[in-house]
Structures are given as structure tokens and as C-alpha cells.
C-alpha positions as a Markdown table, in Angstrom:
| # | Residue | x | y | z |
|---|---|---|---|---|
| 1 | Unk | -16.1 | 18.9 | -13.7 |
| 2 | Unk | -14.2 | 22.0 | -12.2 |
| 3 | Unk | -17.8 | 23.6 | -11.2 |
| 4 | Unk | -18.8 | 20.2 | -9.4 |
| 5 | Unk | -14.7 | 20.1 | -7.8 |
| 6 | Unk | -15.7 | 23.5 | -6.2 |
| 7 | Unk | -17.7 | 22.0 | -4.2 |
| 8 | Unk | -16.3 | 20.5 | -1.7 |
| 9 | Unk | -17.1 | 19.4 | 1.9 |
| 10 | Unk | -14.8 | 18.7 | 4.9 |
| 11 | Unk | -15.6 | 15.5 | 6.4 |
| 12 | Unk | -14.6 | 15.3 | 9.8 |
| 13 | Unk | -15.0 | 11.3 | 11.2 |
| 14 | Unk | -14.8 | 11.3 | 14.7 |
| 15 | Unk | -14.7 | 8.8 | 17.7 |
| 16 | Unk | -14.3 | 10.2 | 21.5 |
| 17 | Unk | -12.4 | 13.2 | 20.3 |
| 18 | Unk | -14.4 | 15.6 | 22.3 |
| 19 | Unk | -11.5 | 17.2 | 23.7 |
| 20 | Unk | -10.4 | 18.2 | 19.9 |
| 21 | Unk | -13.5 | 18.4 | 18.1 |
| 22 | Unk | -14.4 | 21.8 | 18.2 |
| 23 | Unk | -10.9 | 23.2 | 17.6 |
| 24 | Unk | -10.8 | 20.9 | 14.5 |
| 25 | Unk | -14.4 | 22.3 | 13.3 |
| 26 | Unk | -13.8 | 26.0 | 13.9 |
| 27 | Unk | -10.4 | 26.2 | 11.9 |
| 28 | Unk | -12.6 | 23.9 | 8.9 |
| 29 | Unk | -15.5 | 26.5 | 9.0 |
| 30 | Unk | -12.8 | 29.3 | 9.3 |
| 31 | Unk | -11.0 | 28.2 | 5.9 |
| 32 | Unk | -14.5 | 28.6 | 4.5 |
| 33 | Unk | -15.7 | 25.4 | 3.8 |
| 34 | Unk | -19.0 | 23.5 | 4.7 |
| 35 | Unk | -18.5 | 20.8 | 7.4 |
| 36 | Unk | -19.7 | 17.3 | 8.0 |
| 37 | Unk | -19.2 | 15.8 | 11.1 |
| 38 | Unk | -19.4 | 11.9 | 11.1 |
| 39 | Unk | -19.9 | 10.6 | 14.6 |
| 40 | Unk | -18.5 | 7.2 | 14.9 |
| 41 | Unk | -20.1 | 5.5 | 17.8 |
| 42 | Unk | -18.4 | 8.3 | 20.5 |
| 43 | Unk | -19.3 | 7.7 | 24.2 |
| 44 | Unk | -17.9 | 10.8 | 25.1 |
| 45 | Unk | -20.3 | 13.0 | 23.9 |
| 46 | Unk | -18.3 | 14.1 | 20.8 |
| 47 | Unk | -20.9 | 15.8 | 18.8 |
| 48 | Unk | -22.3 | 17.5 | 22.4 |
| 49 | Unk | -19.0 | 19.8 | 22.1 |
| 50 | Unk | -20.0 | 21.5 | 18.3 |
| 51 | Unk | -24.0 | 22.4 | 19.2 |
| 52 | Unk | -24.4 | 25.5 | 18.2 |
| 53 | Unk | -22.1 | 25.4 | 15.3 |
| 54 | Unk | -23.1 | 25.8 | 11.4 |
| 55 | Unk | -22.2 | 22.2 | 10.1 |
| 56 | Unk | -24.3 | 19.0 | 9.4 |
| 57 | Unk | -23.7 | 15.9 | 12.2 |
| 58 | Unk | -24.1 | 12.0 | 11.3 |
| 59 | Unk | -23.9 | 9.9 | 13.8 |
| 60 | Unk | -23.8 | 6.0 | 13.7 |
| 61 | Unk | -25.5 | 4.2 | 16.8 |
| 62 | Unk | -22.4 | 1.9 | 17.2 |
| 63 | Unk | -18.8 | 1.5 | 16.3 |
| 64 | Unk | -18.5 | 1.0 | 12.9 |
| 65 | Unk | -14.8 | 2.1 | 11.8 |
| 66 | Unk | -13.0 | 5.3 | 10.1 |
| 67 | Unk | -14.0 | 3.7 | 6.9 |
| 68 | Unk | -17.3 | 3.2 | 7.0 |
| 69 | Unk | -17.6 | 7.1 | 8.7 |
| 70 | Unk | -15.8 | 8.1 | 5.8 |
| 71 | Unk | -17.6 | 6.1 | 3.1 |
| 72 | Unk | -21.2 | 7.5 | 4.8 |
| 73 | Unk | -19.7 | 11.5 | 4.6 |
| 74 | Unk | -19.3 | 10.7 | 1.0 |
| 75 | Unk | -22.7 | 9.3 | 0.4 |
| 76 | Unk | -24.4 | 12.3 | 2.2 |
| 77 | Unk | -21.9 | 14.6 | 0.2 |
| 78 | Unk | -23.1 | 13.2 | -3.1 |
| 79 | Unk | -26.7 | 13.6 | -2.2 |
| 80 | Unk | -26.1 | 17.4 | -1.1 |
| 81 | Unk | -23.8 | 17.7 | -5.0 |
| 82 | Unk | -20.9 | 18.4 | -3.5 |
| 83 | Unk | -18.0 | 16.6 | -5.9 |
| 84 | Unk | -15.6 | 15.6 | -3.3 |
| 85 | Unk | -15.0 | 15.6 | 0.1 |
| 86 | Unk | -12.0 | 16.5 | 2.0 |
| 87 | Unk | -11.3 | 14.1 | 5.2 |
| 88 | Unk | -9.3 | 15.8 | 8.2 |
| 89 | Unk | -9.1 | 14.0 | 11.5 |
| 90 | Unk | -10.6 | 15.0 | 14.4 |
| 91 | Unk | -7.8 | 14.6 | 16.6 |
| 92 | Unk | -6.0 | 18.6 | 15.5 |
| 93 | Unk | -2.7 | 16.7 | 13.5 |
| 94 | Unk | -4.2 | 18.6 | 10.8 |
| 95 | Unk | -4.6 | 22.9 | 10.1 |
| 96 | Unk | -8.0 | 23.3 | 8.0 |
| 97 | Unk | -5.7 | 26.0 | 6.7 |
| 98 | Unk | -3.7 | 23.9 | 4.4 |
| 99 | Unk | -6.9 | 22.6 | 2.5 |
| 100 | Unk | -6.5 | 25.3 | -0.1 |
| 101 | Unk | -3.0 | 23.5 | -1.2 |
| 102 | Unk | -5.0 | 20.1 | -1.2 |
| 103 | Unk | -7.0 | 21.6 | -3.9 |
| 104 | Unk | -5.0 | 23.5 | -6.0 |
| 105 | Unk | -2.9 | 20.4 | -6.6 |
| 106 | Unk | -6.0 | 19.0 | -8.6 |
| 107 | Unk | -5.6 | 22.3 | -11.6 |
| 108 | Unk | -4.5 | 19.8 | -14.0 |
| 109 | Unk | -5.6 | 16.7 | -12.5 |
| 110 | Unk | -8.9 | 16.0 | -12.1 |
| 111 | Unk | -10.3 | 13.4 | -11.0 |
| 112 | Unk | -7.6 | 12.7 | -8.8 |
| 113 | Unk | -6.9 | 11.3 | -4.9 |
| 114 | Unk | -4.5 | 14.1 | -3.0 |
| 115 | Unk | -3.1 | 12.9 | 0.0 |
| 116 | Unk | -1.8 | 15.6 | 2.6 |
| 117 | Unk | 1.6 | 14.1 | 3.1 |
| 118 | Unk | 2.5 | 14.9 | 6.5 |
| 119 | Unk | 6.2 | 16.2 | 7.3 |
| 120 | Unk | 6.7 | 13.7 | 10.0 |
| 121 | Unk | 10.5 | 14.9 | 10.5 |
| 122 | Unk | 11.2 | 17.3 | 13.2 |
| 123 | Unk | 7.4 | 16.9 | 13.9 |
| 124 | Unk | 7.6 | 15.2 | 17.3 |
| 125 | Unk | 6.0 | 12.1 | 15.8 |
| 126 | Unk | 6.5 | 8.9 | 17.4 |
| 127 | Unk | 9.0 | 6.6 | 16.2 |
| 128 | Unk | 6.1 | 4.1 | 15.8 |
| 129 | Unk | 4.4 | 6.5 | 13.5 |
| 130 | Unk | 7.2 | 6.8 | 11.2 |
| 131 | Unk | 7.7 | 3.1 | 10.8 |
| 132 | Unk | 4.1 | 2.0 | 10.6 |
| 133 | Unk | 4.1 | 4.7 | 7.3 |
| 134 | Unk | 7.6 | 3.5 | 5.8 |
| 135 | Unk | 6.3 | 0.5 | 6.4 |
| 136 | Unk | 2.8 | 0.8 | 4.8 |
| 137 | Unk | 4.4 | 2.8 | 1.6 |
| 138 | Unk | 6.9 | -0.7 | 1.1 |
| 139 | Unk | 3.6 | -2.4 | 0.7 |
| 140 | Unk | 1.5 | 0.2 | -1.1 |
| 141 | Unk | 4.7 | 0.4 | -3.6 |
| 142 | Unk | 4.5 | -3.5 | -4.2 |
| 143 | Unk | 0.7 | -3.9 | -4.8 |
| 144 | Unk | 0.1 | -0.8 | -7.4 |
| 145 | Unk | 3.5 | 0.1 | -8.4 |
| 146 | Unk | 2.7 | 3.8 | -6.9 |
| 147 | Unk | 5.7 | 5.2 | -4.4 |
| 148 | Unk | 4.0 | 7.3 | -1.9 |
| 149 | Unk | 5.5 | 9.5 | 0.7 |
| 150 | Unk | 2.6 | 8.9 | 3.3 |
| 151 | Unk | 0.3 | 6.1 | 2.5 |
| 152 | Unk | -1.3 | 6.4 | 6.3 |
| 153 | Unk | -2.0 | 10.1 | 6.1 |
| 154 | Unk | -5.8 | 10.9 | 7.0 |
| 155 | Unk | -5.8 | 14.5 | 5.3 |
| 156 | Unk | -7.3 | 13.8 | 1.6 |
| 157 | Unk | -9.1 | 15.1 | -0.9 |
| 158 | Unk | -11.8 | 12.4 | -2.5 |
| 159 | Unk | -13.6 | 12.7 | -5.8 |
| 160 | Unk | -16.9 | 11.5 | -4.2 |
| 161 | Unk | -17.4 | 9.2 | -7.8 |
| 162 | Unk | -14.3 | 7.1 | -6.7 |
| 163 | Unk | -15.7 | 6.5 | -3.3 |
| 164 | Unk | -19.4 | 6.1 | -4.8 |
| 165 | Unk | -18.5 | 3.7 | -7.6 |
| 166 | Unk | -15.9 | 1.3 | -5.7 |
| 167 | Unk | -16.2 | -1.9 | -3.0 |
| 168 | Unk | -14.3 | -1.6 | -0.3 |
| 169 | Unk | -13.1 | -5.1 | 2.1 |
| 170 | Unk | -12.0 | -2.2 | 4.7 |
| 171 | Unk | -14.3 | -0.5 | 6.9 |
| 172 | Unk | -11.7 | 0.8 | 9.6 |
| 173 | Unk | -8.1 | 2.2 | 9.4 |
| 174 | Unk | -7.3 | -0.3 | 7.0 |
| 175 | Unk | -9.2 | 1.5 | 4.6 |
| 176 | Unk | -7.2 | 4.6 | 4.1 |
| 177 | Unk | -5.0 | 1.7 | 2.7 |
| 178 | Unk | -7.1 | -0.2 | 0.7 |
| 179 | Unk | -8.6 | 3.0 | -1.6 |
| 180 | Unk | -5.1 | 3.7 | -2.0 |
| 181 | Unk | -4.4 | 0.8 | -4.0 |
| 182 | Unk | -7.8 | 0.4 | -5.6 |
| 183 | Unk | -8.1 | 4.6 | -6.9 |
| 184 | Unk | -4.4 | 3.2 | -8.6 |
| 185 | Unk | -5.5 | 0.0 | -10.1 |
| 186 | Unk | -8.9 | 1.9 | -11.4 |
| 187 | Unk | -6.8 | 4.0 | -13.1 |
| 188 | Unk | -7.1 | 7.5 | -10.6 |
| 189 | Unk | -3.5 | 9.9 | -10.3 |
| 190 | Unk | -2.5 | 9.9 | -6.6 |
| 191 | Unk | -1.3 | 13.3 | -5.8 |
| 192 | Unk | 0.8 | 14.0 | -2.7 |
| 193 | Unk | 1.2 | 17.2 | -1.5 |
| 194 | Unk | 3.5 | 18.0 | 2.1 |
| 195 | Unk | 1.7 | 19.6 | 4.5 |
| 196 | Unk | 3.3 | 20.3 | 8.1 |
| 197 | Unk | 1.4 | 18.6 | 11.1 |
| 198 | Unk | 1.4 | 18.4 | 14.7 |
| 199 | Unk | 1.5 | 16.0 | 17.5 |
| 200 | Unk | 0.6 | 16.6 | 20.8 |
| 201 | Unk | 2.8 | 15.3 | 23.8 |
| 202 | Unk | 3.2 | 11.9 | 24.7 |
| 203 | Unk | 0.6 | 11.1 | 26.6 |
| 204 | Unk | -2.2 | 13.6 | 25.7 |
| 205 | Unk | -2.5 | 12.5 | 22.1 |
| 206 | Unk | -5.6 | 10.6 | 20.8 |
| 207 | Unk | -5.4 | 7.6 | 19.4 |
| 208 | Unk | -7.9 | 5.0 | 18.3 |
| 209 | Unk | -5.3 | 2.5 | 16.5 |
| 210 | Unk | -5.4 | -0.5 | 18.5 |
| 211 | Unk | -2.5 | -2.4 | 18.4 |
| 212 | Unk | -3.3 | -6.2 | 18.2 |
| 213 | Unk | -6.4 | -5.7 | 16.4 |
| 214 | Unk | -5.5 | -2.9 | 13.6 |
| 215 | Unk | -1.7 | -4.3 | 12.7 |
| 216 | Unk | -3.5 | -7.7 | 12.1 |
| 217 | Unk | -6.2 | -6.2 | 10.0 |
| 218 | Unk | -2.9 | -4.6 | 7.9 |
| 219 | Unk | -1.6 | -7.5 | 7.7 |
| 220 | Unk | -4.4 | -9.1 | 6.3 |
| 221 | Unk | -5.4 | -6.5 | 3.8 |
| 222 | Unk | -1.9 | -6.3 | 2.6 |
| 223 | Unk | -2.0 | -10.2 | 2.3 |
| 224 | Unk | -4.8 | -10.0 | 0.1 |
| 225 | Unk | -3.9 | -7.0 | -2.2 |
| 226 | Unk | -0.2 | -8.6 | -2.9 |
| 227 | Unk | -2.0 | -11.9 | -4.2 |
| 228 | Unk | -4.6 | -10.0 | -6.2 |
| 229 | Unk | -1.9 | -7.9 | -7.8 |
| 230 | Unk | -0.3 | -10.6 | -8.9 |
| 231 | Unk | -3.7 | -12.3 | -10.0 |
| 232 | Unk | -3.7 | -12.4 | -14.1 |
| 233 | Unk | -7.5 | -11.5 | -14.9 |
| 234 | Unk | -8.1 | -7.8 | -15.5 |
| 235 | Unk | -9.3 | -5.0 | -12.6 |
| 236 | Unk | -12.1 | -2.5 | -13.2 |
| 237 | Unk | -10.6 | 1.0 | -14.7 |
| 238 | Unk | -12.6 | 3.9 | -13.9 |
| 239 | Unk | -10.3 | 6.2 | -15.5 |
| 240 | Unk | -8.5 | 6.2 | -18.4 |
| 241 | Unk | -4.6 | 6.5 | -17.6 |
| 242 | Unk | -1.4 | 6.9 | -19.3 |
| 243 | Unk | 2.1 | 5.4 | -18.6 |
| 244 | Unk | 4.9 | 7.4 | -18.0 |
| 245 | Unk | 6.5 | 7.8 | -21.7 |
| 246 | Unk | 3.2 | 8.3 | -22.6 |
| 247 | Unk | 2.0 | 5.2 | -24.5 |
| 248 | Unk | -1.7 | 4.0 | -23.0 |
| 249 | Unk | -1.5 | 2.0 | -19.8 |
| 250 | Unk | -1.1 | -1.6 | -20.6 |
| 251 | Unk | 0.5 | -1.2 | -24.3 |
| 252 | Unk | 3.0 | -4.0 | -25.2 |
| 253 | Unk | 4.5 | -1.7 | -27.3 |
| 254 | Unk | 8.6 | -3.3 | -27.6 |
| 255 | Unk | 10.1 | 0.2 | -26.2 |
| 256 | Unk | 7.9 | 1.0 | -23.7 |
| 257 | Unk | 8.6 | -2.4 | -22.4 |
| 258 | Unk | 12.0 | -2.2 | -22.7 |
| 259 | Unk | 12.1 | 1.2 | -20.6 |
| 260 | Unk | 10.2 | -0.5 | -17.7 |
| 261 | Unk | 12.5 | -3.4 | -18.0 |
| 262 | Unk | 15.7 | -1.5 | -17.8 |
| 263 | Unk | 14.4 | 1.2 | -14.8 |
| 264 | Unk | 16.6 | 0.9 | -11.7 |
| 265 | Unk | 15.5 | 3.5 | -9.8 |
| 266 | Unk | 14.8 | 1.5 | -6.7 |
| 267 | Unk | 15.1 | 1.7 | -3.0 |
| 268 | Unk | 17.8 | -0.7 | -1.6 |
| 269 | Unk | 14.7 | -2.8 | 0.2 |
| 270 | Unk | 12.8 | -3.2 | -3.2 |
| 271 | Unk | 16.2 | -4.2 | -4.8 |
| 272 | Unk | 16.3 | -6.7 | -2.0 |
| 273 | Unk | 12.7 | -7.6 | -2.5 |
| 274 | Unk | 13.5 | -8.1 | -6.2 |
| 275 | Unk | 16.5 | -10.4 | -5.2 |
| 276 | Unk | 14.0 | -12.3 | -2.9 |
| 277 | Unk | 12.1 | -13.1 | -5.7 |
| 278 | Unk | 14.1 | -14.2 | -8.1 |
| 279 | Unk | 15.5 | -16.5 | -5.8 |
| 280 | Unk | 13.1 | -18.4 | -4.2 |
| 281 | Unk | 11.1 | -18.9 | -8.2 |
| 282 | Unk | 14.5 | -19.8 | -9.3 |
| 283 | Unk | 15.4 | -22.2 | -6.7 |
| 284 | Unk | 11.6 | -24.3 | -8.1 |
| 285 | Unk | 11.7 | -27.1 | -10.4 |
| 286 | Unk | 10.4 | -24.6 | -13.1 |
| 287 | Unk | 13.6 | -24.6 | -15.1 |
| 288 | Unk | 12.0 | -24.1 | -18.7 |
| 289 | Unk | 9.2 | -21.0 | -17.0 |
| 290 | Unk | 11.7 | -19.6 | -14.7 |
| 291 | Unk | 12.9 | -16.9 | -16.1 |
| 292 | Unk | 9.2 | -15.9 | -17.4 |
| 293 | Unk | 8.1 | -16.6 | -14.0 |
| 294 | Unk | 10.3 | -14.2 | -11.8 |
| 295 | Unk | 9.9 | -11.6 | -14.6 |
| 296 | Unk | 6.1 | -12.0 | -14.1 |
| 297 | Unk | 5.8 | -12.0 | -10.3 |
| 298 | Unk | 8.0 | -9.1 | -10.2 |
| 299 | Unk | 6.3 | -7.3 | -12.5 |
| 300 | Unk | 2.9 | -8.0 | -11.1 |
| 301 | Unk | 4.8 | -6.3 | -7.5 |
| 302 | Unk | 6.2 | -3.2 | -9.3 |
| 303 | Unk | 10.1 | -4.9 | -8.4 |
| 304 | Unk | 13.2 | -4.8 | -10.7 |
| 305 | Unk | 13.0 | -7.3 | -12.8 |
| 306 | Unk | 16.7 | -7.2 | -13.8 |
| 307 | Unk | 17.1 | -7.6 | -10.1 |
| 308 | Unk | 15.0 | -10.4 | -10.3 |
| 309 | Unk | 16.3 | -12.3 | -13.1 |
| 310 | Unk | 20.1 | -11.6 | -12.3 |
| 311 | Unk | 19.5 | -13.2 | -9.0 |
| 312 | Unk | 17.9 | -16.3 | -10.2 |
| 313 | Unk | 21.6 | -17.4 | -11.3 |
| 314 | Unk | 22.3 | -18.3 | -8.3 |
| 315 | Unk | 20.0 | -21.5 | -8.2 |
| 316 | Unk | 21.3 | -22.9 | -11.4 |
| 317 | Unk | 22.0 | -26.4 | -11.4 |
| 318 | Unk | 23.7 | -28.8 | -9.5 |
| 319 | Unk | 24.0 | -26.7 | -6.0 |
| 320 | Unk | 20.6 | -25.0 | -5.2 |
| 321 | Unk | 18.4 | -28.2 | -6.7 |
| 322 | Unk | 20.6 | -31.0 | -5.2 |
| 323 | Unk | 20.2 | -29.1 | -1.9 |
| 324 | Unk | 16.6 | -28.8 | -2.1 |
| 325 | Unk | 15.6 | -32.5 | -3.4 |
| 326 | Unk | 18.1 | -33.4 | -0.1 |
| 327 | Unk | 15.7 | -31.1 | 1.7 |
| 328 | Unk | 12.9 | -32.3 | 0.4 |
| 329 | Unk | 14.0 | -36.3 | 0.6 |
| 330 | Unk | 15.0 | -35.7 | 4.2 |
| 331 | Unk | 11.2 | -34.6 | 4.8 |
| 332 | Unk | 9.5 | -37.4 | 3.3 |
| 333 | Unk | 11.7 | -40.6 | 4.4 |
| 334 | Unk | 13.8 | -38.4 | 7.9 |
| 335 | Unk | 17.1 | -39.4 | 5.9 |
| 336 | Unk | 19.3 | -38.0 | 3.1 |
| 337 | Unk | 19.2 | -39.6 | -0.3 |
| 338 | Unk | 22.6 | -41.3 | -0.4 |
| 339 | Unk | 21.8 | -43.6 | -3.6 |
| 340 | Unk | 22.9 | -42.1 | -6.8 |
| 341 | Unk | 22.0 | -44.2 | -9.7 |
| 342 | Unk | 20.2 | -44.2 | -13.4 |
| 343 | Unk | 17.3 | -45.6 | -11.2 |
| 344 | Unk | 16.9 | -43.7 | -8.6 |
| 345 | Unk | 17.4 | -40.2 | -10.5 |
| 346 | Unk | 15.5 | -41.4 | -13.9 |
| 347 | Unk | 13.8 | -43.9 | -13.2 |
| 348 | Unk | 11.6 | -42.2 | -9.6 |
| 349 | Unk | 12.2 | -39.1 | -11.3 |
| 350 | Unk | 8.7 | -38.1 | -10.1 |
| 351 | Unk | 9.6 | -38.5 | -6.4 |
| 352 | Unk | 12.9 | -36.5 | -7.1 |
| 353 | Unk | 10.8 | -33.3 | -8.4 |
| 354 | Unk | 8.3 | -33.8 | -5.5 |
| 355 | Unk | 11.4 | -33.8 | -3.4 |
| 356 | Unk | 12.8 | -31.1 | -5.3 |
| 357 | Unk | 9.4 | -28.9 | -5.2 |
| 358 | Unk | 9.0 | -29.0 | -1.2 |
| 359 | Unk | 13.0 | -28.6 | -0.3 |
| 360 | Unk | 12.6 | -25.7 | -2.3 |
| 361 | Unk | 9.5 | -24.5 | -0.5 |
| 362 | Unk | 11.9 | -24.3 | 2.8 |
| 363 | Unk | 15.2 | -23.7 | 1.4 |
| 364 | Unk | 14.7 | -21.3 | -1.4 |
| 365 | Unk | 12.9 | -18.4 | 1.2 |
| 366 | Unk | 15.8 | -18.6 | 3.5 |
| 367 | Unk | 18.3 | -18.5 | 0.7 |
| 368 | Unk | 16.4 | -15.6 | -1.0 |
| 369 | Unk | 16.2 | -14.0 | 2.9 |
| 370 | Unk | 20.2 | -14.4 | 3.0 |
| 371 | Unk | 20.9 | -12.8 | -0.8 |
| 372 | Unk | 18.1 | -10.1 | 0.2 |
| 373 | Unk | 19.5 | -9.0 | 3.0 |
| 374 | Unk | 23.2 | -8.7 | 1.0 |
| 375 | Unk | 21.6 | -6.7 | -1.5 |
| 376 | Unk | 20.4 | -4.6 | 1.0 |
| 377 | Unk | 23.2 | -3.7 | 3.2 |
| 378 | Unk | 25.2 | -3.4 | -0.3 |
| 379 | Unk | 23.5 | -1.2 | -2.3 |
| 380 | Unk | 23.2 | 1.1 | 1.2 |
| 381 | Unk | 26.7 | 1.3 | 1.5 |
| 382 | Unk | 27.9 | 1.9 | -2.5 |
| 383 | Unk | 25.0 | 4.5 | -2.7 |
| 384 | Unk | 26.5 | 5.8 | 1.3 |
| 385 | Unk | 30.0 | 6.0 | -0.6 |
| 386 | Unk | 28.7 | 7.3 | -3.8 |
| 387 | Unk | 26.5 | 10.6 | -1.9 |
């Protein structure tokens, strides 16, 4: 495995970065490592700007995405043995330089994914940047449990077997996303290592993230990997893994399970998350699965569970039900229930937990939004007081 690790190849994708190309390519070669360049689609003449150059080229006729440049570098890199490729974009965010520390974070974990985690701070990144990663570690954290410093970061090393043996739904900047969550649930260590990284000035910086079209795709994706984490049947392992305390990953052992149920260690928002949870299950007409429920769900999302559970109090009976079937009457007839009786509790109990199920539908997210955003601003200020 270590012989095969050796070998590695950059992987360069590309699309109309000819002003940066060769810069890029140079400082790869420089490091001492062989160098694929994946040609997107450019217009610009991209791959015109490294002729001459010792490297192989790729090009794809069309458009196809940073994924599916990345996926065919690893194919070619498999058929040439190499045993993993390392992506750097083409744009010069990245130094070739810092491969080396990339690599030598894999010395007792390999097979592993390494993410360059870029030190945004101080970096003149835009403030866009630095949300749209917060933001994209919330989600990665929810849908396999992993906290990442920089789930967006296009500086990786690949073991070319993860690449080769997985299906991806992602062909384009979604997928740096994507294999993030699926090397986790196969069973792969995610290793992040900070690495500095530059950004030009506003205004001469290269960017291919569209807006409208990429955000949506997140969106989508992220839609999608929540409800599948949360899905019961079992997700292809590739590699054996082990919890933290060291018991096998899975085992229903009583104190491993009390240890995950009693970690607290979370950010204010996935506190808040937790709270959201518990909730909006406690305010449905589960009242016998509840409690199993919101322990589930946040589970499946990598949340507090505590949190979760504690929360749910607030939704016991006669307040959070008696507001919801009101909700939920108002909805079906435009008029409150006003009738009170053995009848029309007992007797159309079935319309009353209809009632009940779609007030809680509406109510129960904007009460969980309310005791979210409590537990938020809360736990920011005790741990503000407590620092």
C-alpha cells in the first residue's frame, strides 16, 4: 500500500484558466510530481498555454463539470498505477509546495481522504467564501457526523480505489461535497491538514461558481444526503473503521452508547439544530415513539440528543397539542374548534389527530425555529461569559 501511495499524480482540472495555468503546472512539476492536466471544455485555449511542458493533457470536447474532470484524472491515474491523485486548482489559490504536507499526513492513515484546509483568515478571502464553507461544514457535520474545517477546499489527496469503487450523483462543484460524505459513510478517515492560500484581488480572480445554478445544485445535494442519512437500511463500507473509544463502528455495546449519548461538545448552531428537532417531533401526535423518535433522527444527523430530548418537553400536553389540532381544525373547516365534549374529542377522535398531525406540520417548525434560535444566542453568550 505505501509503495502504490508513492505514487501519486497531481491532477490539475481546468476550465478557461489560461491566465493561471502554467504558473499552476510549473510549481506541480517543480515539487516533483508527475502532472495531469484535465481540460474541462476551455474556450480559451487553456491547454495551448502548457505546450511544451512535461505532463499528460485530457481534454473533454464539452463542459462537463469539476467532478467529472476529476473522476476522469483518476481513471487515467489508475490505468498509469499511480495510487492516488492529488487535485490542486488551476486558478494559483494553491502552492504545489505544500503537497508534501498533504502526504505525510497519510503515515499512519492509509487509505485516507486529506483535504488541504485552507487558512481563509487574514487571507483576503471574500466574505462569500467564508460563509459558503461554514456553511457547507453545518451540513457536512449533519449528514456523516464528521466536523471539517473546510469542506469546499479543492486541494486533496484521493486514494484512486475510493474514487474508482464509488457512484457519484455530482459531476460539478457539488462533488467535492458529495465524496466528502460518501469516503465517511464507506468507512474512509478524512484528514485535514491547514495549508495557507491566496486570493487574488477583487476583480482579477477566477471563478467558475455560478451563483444561481451551483447554490441550487447545493441545495439539492444536501437535500438528498440529509434524507439518506437518516434512511434506516445499511450504506456500502469500503473500509473497516473504528469509533472513537475504540469499540467497532456500529457496536451497541451499553457504554459506548452511553458515551455518544452524553457528548456535548457542540457548536451553539448544532445545539440549536438539536433543539429544532426535538421540537418539531415532539410537537407530532407520536406521544408513545417520541422520545425514540427525536433520539433517532438526531442521531441519524450527528445532533445532541440530550439536546434533542430535553427540548421535546416543551410540547407536552395540553399547550403545544391543543394549539396544533386548533391549527390544524382552522385548516380544514376556516374556524377554530369551539365544541368541547366526550363526542367531539372521543368520539371523532380520528379527525382530532388529523387535525392534530397537520397543525403540527405548521406550528411545531416555527416553534422549534423560535426555541432554536434561543438556544443559539444563549449558549453564545454563557460560552462569551465563560471564555
Amino acid at each position: 500500500m505505501e509503495s502504490r501511495l508513492t505514487k501519486t499524480l497531481i491532477v490539475i482540472p481546468v476550465y478557461n484558466h489560461a491566465k493561471s495555468l502554467r504558473a499552476v503546472v510549473e510549481a506541480s512539476l517543480d515539487a516533483g510530481f508527475p502532472v495531469l492536466v484535465v481540460d474541462d471544455g476551455s474556450t480559451d485555449g487553456s491547454l495551448g498555454t502548457v505546450a511544451g511542458l512535461p505532463i499528460e493533457r485530457h481534454r473533454f470536447p464539452e463542459n462537463r463539470g469539476k467532478g467529472a474532470a476529476i473522476l476522469a484524472g483518476a481513471a487515467l491515474a489508475e490505468r498509469s498505477g499511480f495510487g492516488a491523485i492529488l487535485t490542486i486548482d488551476a486558478d494559483g489559490q494553491h502552492d504545489p509546495a505544500d503537497a508534501r504536507r498533504l502526504l505525510d499526513a497519510t503515515a499512519s492513515s492509509w487509505p485516507a481522504l486529506v483535504v488541504g484546509a485552507r487558512l481563509m483568515e487574514g487571507s483576503g478571502a471574500p466574505r462569500s467564501s467564508v460563509f459558503g464553507r461554514d456553511f457547507s461544514n453545518f451540513w457536512v457535520r449533519l449528514e456523516c457526523g464528521q466536523a471539517l474545517p473546510d469542506t469546499q477546499s479543492g486541494y486533496r489527496l484521493y486514494p484512486v480505489d475510493l474514487l474508482s469503487a464509488m457512484r457519484f450523483l455530482s459531476t460539478r462543484f457539488t462533488f467535492e461535497v458529495e465524496v466528502l460524505v460518501r469516503a465517511a459513510w464507506a468507512g474512509y478517515p478524512i484528514v485535514s491538514v491547514p495549508v495557507p492560500v491566496h486570493y487574488p484581488p477583487a476583480g482579477t480572480r477566477i471563478s467558475n461558481f455560478h451563483m444561481l445554478k451551483d447554490n441550487a445544485r447545493l441545495t439539492c445535494l444536501h437535500a438528498w444526503l440529509v434524507t439518506r442519512s437518516l434512511l434506516p437500511w445499511p450504506r456500502r463500507r469500503l473500509v473497516p473503521s473504528r469509533d472513537a473509544d475504540g469499540s467497532p463502528a456500529g457496536s451497541p455495546q451499553p457504554v459506548s452508547l452511553f458515551r455518544r449519548l452524553t457528548r456535548e461538545h457542540a457548536s451553539a448552531a448544532e445545539l440549536a439544530a438539536a433543539v429544532w428537532v426535538g421540537i418539531f417531533v415532539g410537537s407530532l401526535p407520536i406521544i408513545p415513539f417520541g422520545v425514540a423518535a427525536i433520539v433517532y433522527v438526531n442521531h441519524r444527523l450527528h445532533l445532541n440528543k440530550l439536546a434533542g430530548v430535553a427540548a421535546s418537553n416543551v410540547c407536552v400536553a395540553p399547550f403545544v397539542p391543543f394549539v396544533c389540532m386548533e391549527t390544524g381544525y382552522f385548516l380544514r373547516h376556516g374556524r377554530f374548534l369551539s365544541e368541547f365534549s366526550r363526542q367531539s374529542l372521543l368520539g371523532e377522535f380520528h379527525h382530532r389527530l388529523w387535525e392534530w398531525l397537520l397543525g403540527a406540520m405548521l406550528f411545531g417548525p416555527l416553534l422549534g425555529l423560535l426555541g432554536a434560535l434561543l438556544t443559539y444566542f444563549l449558549v453564545r453568550a454563557l460560552r462569551a461569559r465563560k471564555a
